[in-house]
N, C-alpha and C positions, 0 to 999 in steps of 0.2 A: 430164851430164843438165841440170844447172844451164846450165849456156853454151846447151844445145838449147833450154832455154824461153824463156830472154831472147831467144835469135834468133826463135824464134817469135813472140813478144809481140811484138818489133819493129816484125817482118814484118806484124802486124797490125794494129799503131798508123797504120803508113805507107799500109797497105791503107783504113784508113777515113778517113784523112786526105785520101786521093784521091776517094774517092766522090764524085760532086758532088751537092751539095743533100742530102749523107746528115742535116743536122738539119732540113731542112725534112720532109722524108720521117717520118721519125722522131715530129716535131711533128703530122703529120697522121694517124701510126697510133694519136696519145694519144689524137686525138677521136674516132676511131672507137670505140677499145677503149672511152673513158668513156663513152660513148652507147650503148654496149649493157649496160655494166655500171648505169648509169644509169636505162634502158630497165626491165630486169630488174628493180631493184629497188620501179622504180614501180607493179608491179602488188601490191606488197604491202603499201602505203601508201595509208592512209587520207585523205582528200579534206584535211582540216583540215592533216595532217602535210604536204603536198603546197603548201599556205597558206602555211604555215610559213616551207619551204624556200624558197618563191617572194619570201617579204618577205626572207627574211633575203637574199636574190639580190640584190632591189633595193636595197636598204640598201648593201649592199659597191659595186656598178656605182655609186652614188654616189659614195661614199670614191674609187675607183679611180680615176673619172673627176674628180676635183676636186686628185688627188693627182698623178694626170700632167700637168694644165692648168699646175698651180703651180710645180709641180717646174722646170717649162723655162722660164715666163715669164721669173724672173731672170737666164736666158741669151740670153733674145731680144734683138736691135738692132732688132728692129724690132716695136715693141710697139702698133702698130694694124697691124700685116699680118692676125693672125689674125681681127682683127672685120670687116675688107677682106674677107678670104678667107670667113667665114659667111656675109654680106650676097651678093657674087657665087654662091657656089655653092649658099644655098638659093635664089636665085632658076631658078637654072638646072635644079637636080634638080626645082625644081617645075615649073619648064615640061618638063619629059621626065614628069614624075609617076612618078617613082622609086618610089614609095612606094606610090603606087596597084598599078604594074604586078606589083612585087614580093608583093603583099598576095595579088593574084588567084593568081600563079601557085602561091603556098606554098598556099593555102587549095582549089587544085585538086588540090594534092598528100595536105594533111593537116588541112585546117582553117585556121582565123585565130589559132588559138591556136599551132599549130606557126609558122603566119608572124610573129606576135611573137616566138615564141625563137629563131629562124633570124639574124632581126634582132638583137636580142642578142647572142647567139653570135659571130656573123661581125663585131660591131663588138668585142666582149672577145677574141675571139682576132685579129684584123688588125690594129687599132687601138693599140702599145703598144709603147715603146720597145724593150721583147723582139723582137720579132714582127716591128721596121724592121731593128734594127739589126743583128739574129742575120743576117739572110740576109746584109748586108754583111760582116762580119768573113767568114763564112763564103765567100764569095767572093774576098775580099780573102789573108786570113790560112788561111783551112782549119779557121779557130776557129770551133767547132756548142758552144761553151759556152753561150753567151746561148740558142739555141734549145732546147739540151737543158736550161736553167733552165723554156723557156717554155712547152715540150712536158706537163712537170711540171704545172706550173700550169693547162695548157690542160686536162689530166688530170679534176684535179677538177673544174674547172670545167664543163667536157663532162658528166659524171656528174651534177653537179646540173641542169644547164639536163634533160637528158634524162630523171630524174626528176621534173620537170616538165613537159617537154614530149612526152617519147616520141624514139622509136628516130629518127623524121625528124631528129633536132637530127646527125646524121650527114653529112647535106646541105652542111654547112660547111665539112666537111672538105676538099671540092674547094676550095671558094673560099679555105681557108687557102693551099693547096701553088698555085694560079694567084698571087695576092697574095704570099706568099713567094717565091715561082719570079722573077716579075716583078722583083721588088727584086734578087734575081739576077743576072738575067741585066744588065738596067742599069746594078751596079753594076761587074760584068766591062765592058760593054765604053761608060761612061760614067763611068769611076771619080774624075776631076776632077769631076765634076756634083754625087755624093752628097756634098755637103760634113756638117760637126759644126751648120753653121748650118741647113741644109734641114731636116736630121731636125730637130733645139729646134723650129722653126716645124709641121712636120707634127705633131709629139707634142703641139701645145699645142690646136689643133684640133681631134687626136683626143681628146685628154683633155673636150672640152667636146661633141663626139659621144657619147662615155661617159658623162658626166653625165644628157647629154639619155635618154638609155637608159633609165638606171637612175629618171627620173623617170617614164616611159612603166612602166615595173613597177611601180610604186607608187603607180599612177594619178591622181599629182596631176597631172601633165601633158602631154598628146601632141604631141610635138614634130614629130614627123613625122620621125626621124630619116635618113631613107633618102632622103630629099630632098635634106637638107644632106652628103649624101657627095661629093659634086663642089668641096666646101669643100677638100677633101685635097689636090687639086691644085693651086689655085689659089697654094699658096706655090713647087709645083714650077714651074710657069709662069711664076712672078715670078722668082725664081733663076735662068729657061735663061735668060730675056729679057737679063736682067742678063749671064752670061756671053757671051751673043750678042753684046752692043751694048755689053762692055768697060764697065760703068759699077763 
């Protein structure tokens, strides 16, 4: 009986190992499940208590965002890429009006208050070394550790924003599993490209995406965050160029 369960477990361990993208998957059934458990909870919560949860949101999206910027800088070699990489891509998301377009569509959906947590949301769950790196190992290696960490975390964090903002904050969940998926499939069949230095450089960006966030909740200042998302690339485009042209 004993020898039949090991073989089972096994059998099992190898079964989910194979799955592909089983923690991306995973990662985007947390957001769902917290945004309805989230959802639920908000209809029982008083306007003030709702205040609350919202400051104490932007408080942390600060910490967060200032804790991943810094965390990576001291692994950067290249320590003006990332103000390179701001300067170009808010100029760009604001000639697209990223932020505009994005504003109209959430607030056809749910209002302007759901399109501020959507915004949110999609930059706290995309934006985080979890969230890069999980998809690669997971591709790589078969390792859904780092996702099944991020999933966790995406958990709660789903639960509050949707406590806040209503059942829409759901919406994200595509754009986590496209954004995870992405890194994916890239890193299968670009796996020289994803270097240790790409990610430091994307994580330092995003960590100051995230700052900018958690400033826009706590209405000291509207960054226009959705603007500056074309920022993320600009270090990927600096890295292909580089492997193109051998420098």
């Amino acid at each position: 009986m004993l020898t039949l369960g090991t073989n089972l477990f096994n059998f099992a361990a190898k079964t989910v190992h194979f799955v592909p993208m089983l923690g991306t998957i995973v990662n985007t059934a947390t957001i769902i499940a917290g945004s309805l458990i989230g959802a639920a909870i908000k209809r029982g919560l008083q306007e003030r208590y709702v205040q609350a949860l919202y400051n104490g949101l932007g408080l942390c999206t600060v910490i967060l965002g200032c804790s991943t910027a810094l965390r990576h800088m001291p692994d950067s070699h290249y320590p003006v890429l990332f103000i390179l990489s701001l300067a170009v891509g808010g100029v760009v998301g604001t000639a697209l009006g990223l932020d505009e377009r994005f504003s109209r569509l959430a607030s056809h959906v749910g209002g302007s208050q759901l399109a501020k947590g959507l915004t949110t949301g999609i930059l706290l769950y995309c934006i985080g070394t979890l969230s890069m790196v999980g998809p690669m190992n997971s591709a790589l290696h078969g390792d859904n550790t780092y996702l099944f960490t991020n999933a966790t975390l995406d958990f709660v964090s789903s639960a509050i924003l949707a406590s806040t903002y209503g059942v829409g904050m759901m919406l994200a969940a595509p754009v986590l599993f496209l954004w995870q998926g992405s890194i994916y499939l890239l890193t299968l069949y670009a796996r020289d490209f994803m270097s240790a230095e790409l990610i430091t450089e994307v994580s330092i960006v995003g960590g100051v995406l995230i700052l900018s966030t958690g400033l826009n909740l706590l209405n000291i200042k509207n960054c226009k965050t959705l603007n500056l998302l074309p920022s993320l690339f600009v270090p990927m485009v600096y890295f292909l160029l580089r492997t193109l042209l051998h420098l």
